[in-house]
C-alpha positions as CSV (number, residue, x, y, z in Angstrom):
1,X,185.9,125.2,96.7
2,X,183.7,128.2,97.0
3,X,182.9,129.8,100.8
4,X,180.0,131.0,101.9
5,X,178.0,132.5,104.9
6,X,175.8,130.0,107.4
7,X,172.9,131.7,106.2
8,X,171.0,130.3,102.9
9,X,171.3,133.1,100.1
10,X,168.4,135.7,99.6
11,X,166.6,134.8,96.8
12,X,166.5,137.7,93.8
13,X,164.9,138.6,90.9
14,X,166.3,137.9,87.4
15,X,164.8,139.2,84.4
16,X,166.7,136.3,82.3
17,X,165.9,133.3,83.9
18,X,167.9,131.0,81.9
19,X,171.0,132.5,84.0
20,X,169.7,132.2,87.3
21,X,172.2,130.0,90.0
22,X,171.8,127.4,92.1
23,X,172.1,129.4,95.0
24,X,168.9,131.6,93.9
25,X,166.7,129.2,93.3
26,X,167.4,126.7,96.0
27,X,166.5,129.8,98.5
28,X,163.4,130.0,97.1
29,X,163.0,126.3,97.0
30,X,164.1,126.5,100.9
31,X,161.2,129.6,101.5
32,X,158.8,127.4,99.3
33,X,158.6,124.8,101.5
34,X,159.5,125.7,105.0
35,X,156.0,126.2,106.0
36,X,155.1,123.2,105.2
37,X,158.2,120.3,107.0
38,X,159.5,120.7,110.5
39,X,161.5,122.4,112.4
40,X,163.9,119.5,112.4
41,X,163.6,118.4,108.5
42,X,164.4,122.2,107.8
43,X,167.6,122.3,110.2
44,X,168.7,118.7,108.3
45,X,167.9,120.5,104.6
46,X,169.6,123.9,105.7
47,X,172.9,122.0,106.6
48,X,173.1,119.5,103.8
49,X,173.0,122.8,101.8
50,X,175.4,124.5,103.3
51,X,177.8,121.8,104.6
52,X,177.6,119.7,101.2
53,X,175.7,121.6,98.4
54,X,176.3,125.0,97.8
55,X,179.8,124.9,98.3
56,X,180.1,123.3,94.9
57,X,176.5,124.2,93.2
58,X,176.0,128.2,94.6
59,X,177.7,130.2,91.7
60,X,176.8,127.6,89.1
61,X,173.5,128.1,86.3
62,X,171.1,125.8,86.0
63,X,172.2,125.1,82.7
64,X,175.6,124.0,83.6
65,X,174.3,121.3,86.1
66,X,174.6,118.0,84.3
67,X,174.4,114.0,85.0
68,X,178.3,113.9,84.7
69,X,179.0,117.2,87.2
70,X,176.2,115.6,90.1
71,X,177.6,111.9,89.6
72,X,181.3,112.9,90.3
73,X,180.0,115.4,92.9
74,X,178.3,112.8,95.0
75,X,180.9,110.4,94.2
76,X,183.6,112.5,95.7
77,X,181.6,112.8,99.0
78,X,181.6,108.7,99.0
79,X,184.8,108.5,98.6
80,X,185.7,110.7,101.7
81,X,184.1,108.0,103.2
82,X,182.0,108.6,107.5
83,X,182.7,108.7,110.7
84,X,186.1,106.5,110.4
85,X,187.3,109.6,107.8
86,X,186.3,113.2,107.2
87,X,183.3,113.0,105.0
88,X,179.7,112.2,105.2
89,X,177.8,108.7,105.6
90,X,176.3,107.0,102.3
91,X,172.8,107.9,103.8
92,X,173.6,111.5,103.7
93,X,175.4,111.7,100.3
94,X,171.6,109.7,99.2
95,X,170.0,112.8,101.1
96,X,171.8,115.1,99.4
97,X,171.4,113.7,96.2
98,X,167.8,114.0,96.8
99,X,168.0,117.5,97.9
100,X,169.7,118.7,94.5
101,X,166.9,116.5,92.6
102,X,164.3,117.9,94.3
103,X,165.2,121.6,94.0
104,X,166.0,121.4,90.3
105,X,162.8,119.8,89.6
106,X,161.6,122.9,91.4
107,X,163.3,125.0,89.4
108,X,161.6,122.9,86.1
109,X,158.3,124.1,87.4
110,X,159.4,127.5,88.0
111,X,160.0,127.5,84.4
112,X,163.5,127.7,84.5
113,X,166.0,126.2,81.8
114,X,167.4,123.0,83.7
115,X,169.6,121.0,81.9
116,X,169.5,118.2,83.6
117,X,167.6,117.0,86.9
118,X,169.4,114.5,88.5
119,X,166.7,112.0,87.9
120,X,168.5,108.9,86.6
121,X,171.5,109.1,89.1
122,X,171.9,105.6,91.1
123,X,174.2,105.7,94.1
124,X,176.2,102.5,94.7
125,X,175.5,102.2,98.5
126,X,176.7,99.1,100.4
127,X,173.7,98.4,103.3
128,X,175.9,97.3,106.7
129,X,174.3,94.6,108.3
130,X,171.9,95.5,111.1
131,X,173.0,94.6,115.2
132,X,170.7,92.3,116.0
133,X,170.6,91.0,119.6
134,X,171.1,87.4,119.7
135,X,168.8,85.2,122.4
136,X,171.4,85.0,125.0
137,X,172.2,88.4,124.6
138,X,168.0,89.2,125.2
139,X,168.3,87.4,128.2
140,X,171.2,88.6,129.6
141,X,170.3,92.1,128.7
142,X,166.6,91.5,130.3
143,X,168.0,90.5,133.5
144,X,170.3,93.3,134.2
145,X,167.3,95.5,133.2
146,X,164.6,94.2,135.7
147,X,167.1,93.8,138.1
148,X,166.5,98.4,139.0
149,X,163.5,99.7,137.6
150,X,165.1,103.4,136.8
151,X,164.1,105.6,134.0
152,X,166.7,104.8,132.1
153,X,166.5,101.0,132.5
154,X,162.5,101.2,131.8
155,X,162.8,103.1,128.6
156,X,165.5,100.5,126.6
157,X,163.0,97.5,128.1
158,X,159.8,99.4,126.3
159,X,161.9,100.1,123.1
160,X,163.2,96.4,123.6
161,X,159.5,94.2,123.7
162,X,156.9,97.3,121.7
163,X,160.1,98.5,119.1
164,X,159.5,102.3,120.1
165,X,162.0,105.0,118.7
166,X,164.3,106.5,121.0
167,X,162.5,109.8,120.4
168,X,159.0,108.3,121.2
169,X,159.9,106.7,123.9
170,X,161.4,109.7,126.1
171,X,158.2,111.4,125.4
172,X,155.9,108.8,126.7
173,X,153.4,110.1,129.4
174,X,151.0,108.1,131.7
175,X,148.4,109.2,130.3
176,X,149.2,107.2,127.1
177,X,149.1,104.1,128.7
178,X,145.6,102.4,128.8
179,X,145.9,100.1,131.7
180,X,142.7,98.5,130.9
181,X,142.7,98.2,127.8
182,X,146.1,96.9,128.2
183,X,147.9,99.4,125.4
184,X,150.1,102.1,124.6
185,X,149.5,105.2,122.5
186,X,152.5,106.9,120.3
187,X,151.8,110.5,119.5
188,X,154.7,112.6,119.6
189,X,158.6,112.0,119.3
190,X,161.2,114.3,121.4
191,X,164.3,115.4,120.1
192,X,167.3,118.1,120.2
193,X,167.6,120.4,117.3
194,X,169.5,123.4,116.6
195,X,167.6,126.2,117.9
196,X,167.8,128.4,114.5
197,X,169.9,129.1,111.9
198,X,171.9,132.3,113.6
199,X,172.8,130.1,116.5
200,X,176.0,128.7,116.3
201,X,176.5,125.0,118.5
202,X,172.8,126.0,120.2
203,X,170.2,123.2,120.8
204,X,166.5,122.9,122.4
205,X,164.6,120.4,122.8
206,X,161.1,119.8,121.1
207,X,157.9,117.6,121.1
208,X,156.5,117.0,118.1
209,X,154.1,114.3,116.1
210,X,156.1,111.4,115.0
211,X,158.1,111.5,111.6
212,X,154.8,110.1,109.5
213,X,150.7,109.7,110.3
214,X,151.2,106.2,110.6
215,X,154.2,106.2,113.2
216,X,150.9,108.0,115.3
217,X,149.8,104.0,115.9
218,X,148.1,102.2,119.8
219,X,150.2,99.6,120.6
220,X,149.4,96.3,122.6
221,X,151.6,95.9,125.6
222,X,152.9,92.2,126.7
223,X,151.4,91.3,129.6
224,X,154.8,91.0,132.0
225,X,156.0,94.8,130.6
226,X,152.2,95.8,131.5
227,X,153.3,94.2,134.9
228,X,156.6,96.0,135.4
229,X,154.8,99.5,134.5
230,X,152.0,99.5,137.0
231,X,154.8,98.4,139.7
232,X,157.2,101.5,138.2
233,X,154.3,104.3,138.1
234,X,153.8,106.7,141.0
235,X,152.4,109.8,139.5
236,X,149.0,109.9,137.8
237,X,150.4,112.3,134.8
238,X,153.5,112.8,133.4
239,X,156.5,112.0,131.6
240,X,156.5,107.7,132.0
241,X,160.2,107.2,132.2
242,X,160.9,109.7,135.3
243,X,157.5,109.4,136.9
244,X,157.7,113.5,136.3
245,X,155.5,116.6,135.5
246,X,158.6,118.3,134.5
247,X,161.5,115.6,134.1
248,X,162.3,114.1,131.1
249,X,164.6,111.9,129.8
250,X,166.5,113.3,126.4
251,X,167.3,111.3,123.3
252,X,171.4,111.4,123.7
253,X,170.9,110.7,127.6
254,X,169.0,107.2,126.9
255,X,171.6,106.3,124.3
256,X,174.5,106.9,126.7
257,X,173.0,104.7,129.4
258,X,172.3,101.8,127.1
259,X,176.5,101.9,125.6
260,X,177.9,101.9,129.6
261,X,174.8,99.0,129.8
262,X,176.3,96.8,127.0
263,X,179.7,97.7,128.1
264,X,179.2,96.5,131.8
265,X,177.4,93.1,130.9
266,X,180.0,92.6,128.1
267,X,177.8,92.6,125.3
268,X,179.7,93.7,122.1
269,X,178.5,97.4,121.0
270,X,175.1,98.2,119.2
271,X,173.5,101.3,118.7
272,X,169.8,101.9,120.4
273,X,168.0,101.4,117.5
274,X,169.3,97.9,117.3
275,X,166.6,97.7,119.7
276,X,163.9,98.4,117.5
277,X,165.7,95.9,114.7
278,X,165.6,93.2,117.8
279,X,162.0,93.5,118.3
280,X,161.2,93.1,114.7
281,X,163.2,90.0,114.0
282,X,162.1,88.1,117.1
283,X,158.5,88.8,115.9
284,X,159.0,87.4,113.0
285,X,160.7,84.1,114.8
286,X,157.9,84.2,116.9
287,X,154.8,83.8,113.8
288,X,153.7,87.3,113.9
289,X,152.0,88.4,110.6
290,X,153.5,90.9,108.9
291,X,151.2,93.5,108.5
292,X,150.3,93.4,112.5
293,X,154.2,94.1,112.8
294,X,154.2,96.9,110.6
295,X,151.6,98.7,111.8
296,X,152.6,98.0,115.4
297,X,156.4,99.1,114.0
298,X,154.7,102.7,112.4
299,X,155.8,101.8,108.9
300,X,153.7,103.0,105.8
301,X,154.4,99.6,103.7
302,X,154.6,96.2,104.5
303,X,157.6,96.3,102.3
304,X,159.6,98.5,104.9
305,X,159.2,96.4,107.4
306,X,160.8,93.3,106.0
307,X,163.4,95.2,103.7
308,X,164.9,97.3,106.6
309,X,163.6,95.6,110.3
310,X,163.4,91.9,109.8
311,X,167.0,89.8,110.2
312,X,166.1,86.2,109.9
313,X,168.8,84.7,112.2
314,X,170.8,81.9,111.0
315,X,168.7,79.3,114.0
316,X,165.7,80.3,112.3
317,X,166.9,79.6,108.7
318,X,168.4,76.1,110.2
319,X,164.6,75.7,111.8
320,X,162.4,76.5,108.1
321,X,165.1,74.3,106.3
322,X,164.0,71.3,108.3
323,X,160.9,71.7,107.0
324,X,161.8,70.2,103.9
325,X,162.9,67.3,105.8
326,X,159.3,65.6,104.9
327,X,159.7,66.0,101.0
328,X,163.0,63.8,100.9
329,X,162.3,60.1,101.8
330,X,164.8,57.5,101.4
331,X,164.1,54.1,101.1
């Protein structure tokens, strides 16, 4: 395996361009379009790069790239398997699949010799099945919640009944909320990020617009979470969940509260953003139409909404089946 520096390499100048590497021209694939992504999206491409992509792609030319030599490359990284062994998750070996793609097809409009662009390459991912909460679960997990309006406690009930992100959520402020008109506004997602490149292990925190236009969305609140707000809030401005000018409540902070949560009412594990999958599939049980959902989710299709965020539970399959009940009659 090949070593190289944290830093992406300087892009250069070469008078032949059918031997220019893969390490040249994804740095000026990198310079191209870091004007144009966030700060975030340019820390996630700078370490897929370095932790996964140049290690095996830097020194080669564009004309050595081929279907066989990125197949077996992502491949490998599949086969190291995530968190339970040393290598990356399936969605990261699918980002950095799209990564290589998207820089060679750079390089094709650059006018550079590319052998191959990656185009045609199918990953065999296995989709785990989303934690959804069941209705006991709801309930038990409501109660506990209600029981101490805290920040922490108020932020998992939004995310639970309006299917907020974790990162929207901590960066809710009053003066989103529209008491009379009985909504709430999403406009901007907080999260940590590596502060630069040079800075080894350091993090800040940001505020930025969501991760798409249509995550930017006004979102109906129930009545009884309207209820709970107006009894929580005690400033005029500032961040909702710590009633704050200058407080907030951080991503990683959130999601720590919610595991001791789960682990002291005895609810087996789920990550936070089961959460948002929660919301989503009790809608659905509940006769919301789909596009309402999705818009009120932030999603761009339809088509995302029931592929990834609706979990039919097996009651509610028991419940449609039933329906059929009226077709069979025996005499």
């Amino acid at each position: 395996m090949i070593s190289h520096s944290s830093q992406l390499p300087a892009s250069s100048v070469n008078s032949a361009k059918d031997t220019i590497s893969f390490a040249e021209i994804s740095a000026e694939w990198f310079a191209t379009i870091k004007p144009h992504i966030k700060e975030s999206t340019q820390n996630k491409y700078r370490n897929l790069l370095e932790a996964y992509i140049l290690p095996e792609y830097a020194d080669m030319k564009l004309e050595q790239i081929s279907y066989d030599f990125i197949s077996k490359h992502c491949n490998d990284l599949l086969m190291l398997g995530g968190k339970q062994k040393s290598g990356p998750s399936t969605k990261t070996v699918t980002d950095v699949l799209s990564v290589v793609r998207s820089i060679l097809k750079f390089a094709i409009r650059k006018g550079q010799k590319v052998s191959y662009d990656g185009s045609t390459i199918r990953l065999k991912c296995v989709s785990k099945p989303m934690r959804i909460f069941s209705k006991i679960e709801q309930e038990k997990l409501c109660q506990y919640l209600c029981s101490e309006y805290n920040p922490h406690n108020i932020g998992i009930l939004i995310c639970l009944f309006t299917g907020l992100r974790i990162g929207e959520v901590c960066a809710l402020h009053w003066e989103d909320v529209s008491f009379s008109n009985k909504t709430l506004h999403v406009h901007s997602t907080l999260q940590r990020i590596q502060s630069n490149s040079n800075s080894k292990g350091k993090t800040k925190i940001i505020i930025t617009e969501p991760k798409s236009s249509c995550s930017i969305r006004t979102i109906p609140i129930p009545e009884t979470l309207l209820s709970i707000l107006i009894s929580y809030k005690n400033i005029s401005t500032g961040y909702l969940l710590t009633n704050s000018n200058t407080k907030f409540i951080e991503p990683r902070s959130l999601q720590s509260k919610f595991k001791w949560v789960l682990k002291k009412l005895e609810i087996d594990y789920a990550n936070f953003h089961a959460l948002r999958h929660t919301f989503a599939t009790r809608c659905i049980e509940l006769g919301f139409d789909v596009k309402s959902l999705s818009e009120i989710l932030g999603h761009a299709t339809v088509n995302i909404t029931m592929n990834r965020y609706v979990h039919p539970t097996f009651e509610l399959k028991k419940e449609n089946m039933q329906k059929l009940d009226s077709l069979l009659t025996v005499k």
